[in-house]
C-alpha positions, 0 to 999 in steps of 0.5 A, a space after each residue: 500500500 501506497 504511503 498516501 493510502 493511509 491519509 486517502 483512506 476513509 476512516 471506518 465507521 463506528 458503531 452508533 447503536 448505542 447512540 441511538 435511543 431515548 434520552 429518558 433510557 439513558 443510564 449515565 451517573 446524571 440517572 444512576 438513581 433512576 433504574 427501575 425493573 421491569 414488573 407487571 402492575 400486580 406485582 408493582 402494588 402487591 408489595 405496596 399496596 397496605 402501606 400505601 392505603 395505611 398512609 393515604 388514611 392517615 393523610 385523610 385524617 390529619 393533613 387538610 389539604 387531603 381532606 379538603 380533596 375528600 370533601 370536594 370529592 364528595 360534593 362535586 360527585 355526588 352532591 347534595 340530592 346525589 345521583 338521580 333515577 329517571 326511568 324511560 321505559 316506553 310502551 310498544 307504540 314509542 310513549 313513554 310508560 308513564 305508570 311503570 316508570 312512577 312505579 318503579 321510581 317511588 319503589 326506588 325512593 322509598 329503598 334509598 331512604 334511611 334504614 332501608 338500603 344498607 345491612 347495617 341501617 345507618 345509610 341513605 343511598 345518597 350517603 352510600 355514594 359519597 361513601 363510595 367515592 370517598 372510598 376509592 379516592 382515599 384507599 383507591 378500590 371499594 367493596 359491596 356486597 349484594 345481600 338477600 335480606 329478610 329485613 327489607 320488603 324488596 329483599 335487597 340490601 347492600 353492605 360496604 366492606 373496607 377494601 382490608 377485607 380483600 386479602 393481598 397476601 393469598 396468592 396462588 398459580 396451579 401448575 396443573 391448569 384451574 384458576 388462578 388466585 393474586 391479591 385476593 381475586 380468584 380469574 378464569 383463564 380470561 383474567 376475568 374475576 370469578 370469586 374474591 377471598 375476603 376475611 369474614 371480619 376486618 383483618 386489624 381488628 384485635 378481637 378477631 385477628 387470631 381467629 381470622 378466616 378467608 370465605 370465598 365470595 362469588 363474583 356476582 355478589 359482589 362490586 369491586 370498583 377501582 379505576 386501573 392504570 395499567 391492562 391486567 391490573 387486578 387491585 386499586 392504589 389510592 388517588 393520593 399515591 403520586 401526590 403522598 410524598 410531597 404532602 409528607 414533606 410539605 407538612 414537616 416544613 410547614 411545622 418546621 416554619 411554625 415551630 420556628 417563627 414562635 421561637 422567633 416571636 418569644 424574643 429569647 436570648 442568652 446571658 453573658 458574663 465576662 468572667 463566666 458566672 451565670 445569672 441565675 434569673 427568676 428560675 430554672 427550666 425542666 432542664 435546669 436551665 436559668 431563665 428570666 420571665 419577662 412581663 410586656 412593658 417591664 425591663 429588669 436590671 441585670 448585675 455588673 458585668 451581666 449582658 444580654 445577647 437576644 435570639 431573635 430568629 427571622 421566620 417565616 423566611 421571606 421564601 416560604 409562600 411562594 416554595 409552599 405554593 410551588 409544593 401545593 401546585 405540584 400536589 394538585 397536579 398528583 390529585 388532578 384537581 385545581 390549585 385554588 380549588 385544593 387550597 381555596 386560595 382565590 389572591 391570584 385568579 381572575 374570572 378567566 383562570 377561574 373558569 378555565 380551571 373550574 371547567 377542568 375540574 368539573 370534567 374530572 368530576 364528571 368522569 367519576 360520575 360516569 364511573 360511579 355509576 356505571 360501576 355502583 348506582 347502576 349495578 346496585 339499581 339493577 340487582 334491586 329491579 331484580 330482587 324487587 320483582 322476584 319478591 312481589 314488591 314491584 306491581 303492575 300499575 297503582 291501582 293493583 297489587 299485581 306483582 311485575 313479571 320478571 318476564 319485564 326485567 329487561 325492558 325496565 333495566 335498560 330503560 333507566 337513566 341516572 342523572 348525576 349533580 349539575 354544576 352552576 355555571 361560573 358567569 351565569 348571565 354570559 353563559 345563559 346567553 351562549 345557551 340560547 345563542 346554541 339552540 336559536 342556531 341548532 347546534 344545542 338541544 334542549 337535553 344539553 342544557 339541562 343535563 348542565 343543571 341535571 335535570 331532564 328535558 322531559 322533566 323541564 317540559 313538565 313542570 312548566 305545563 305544572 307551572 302554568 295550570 297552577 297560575 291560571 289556577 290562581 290568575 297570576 300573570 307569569 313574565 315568562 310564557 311556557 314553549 308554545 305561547 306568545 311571550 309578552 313584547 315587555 318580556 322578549 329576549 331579542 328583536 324590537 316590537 313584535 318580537 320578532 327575535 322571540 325564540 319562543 314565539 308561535 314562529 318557533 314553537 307554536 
């Protein structure tokens, strides 16, 4: 080879493999602290999964941001009147069943009163949803057993068990076929679940926990409501999981800062001497400590020689709102719920991120409605029709005691519709125009506008026609005319005289 070869020569190509690949894979010392090994979801909370719900329970008790979190939970879920049923069955012809669809929704209500919907008597129904949603934030799953009572003239009742009862620890993989048991929860080779072991009484509880033992409990008598993260996830982790550390941290700082700034306020100091002789004082602490007790507005005279040096700590430190603020902004994040909305804190919002915010939040409600009743409202709903009718306590119409065929079961089951709590609207005047606006173009319906104030259209169209006869019963003239009457020119929305910008006028609906 030529002596020039070596500097014509094209140098050869390293290998770039390794160059190639995600940043957040890297494993150099910058992430020597972030290697995690590859498990699947049950085996990821298996071993977590007590300590985690001891800790998101003990945070419920004693930190109030995380009761504040509860509490929001509770009353933007559910609500005040909760979860509503609004049964929309219909005749052969297309009509509504206006006497079954009353039947069934007395016979509801009177189920969901006081003392009649649980085994223990101490719930409404209404307080059994808040239960549920309180429930599967703070320990993140939920337990509900269907039980046949004789204590009840619908033979139904339900029973809330803590999630403490689904033993984590019973594990089991048959190498010979059958099912398979993790965390409590028997699977078919489907991985879907076909019984539960659950401890007939808390396994905490002192009185039974030398005696305790496992009963296996059909899939179909029981609910078990979490919201998985992961495709074969088989238990729940509380909501409050992600956010946990922070909130631990948050409040060693924040009883750090108060403990520091009443030191601060006590004004103390030390006493000095040239030759070393201590002042004595009016006393001595626990420890022997000499101490001086100082009344506001009264000085003592110290001996010759004596001086005093003041410890006068400077706290809260002028950083400490904005850190807990940036602290308080990441928990929200870790509950998906606003920051001022957690903190209740308002200095810095105007009408634009409050709405942003408060519409961001509401949809994160709405998802836990939907979830609430898909997974316990209606489940439990359905089991009542169903026990209901089998024990004669369902008749046919008002006038008889006929009892309802389980032949019917279906018709009435898919006919119910459950109307969860409205939100009030964050501008009322602004978004009642933008309603109107939407149905005089047809892009909104009448149901859209209701279903903002959990409502039915069906019932609107009602209790307007109720409304009306109860006026003319009365003569009083109403400012508002119902669909299908001409509104007074005084009381017309839009246009001029004549009303012909009237979207309620006989033009529109008459």
């Amino acid at each position: 080879m030529a002596w020039y070869d070596r500097f014509t020569r094209k140098p050869k190509r390293r290998k770039t493999l390794n160059l190639r690949k995600y940043n957040g894979a890297s494993t150099s010392r910058l992430f020597s602290d972030f290697l995690q090994t590859s498990t699947s979801a049950d085996e990821e909370i298996k071993t977590n999964l007590r300590l985690l719900r001891d800790r998101s329970r003990d945070l419920a008790r004693n930190d109030s941001y995380v009761q504040r979190y509860l509490n929001l939970m509770q009353s933007n879920v559910v609500g005040n009147n909760g979860i509503r049923l609004s049964m929309k069955a219909r005749n052969d012809d297309g009509s509504l069943d206006l006497i079954a669809n009353r039947i069934i929704e007395e016979k509801w209500h009177q189920w969901c009163r006081l003392g009649n919907c649980t085994t223990n008597g101490r719930l409404t129904f209404i307080d059994c949803q808040k239960l549920f949603i309180e429930s599967l934030a703070r320990d993140g799953e939920v337990l509900v057993r269907h039980v046949k009572s004789r204590d009840s003239e619908f033979g139904y009742q339900i029973e809330f068990l803590e999630a403490d009862h689904l033993d984590e620890t019973k594990n089991d993989n048959p190498e010979k076929g059958g099912n398979k048991i993790k965390m409590g929860v028997e699977l078919n080779a489907s991985n879907k679940p076909v019984a539960y072991y659950l401890f007939k009484n808390h396994p905490f509880d002192n009185q039974y926990y030398s005696t305790q033992k496992h009963i296996r409990v059909n899939a179909e008598e029981l609910i078990h409501a979490y919201i998985p993260n992961r495709p074969e996830q088989n238990r729940g982790v509380p909501f409050t999981s992600s956010a946990m550390a922070n909130i631990k941290l948050l409040n060693g700082y924040l009883e750090a800062e108060i403990v520091s700034a009443r030191v601060s306020a006590s004004k103390m100091g030390f006493f000095v001497s040239p030759d070393g002789d201590g002042y004595v004082g009016d006393g001595e602490d626990e420890e022997y400590v000499p101490i001086m007790n100082a009344e506001a507005g009264t000085f003592e005279q110290l001996p010759a020689g004596m001086d005093f040096k003041s410890f006068d700590p400077d706290h809260p430190t002028s950083a400490f709102e904005s850190f807990s603020t940036q602290v308080l902004r990441s928990i929200a994040s870790g509950l998906n719920i606003s920051y001022h909305a957690l903190t209740n804190d308002l200095s810095s919002v105007n009408y634009s991120s409050l709405r942003a915010g408060a519409l961001e939040d509401r949809e994160m409600y709405r998802l836990y409605q939907r979830f609430t009743i898909d997974h316990f409202v209606r489940p439990v709903f359905e089991k009542w029709l169903e026990m209901s009718i089998s024990s004669g306590a369902i008749s046919t119409s008002l006038s008889t005691n006929q009892p309802l065929p389980m032949s019917r079961y279906d018709k009435f089951a898919n006919s119910a519709n459950f109307i969860p709590r409205s939100f009030s609207w964050v501008d009322p005047q602004k978004e009642m125009m933008a309603s109107i606006s939407g149905m005089q173009s047809g892009l909104v319906t009448f149901q859209d506008v209701q279903a903002n104030y959990g409502r039915d259209v069906e019932e609107l169209f009602e209790q307007h026609e109720r409304e009306q006869k109860l006026a003319e019963q009365y003569g009083v003239k109403t400012a508002f005319q119902p669909f299908g009457m001409k509104m007074p020119v005084e009381a017309d929305i839009q246009g001029g005289e004549g009303g012909d910008g009237d979207w309620f006028s006989n033009k529109r609906w008459g």
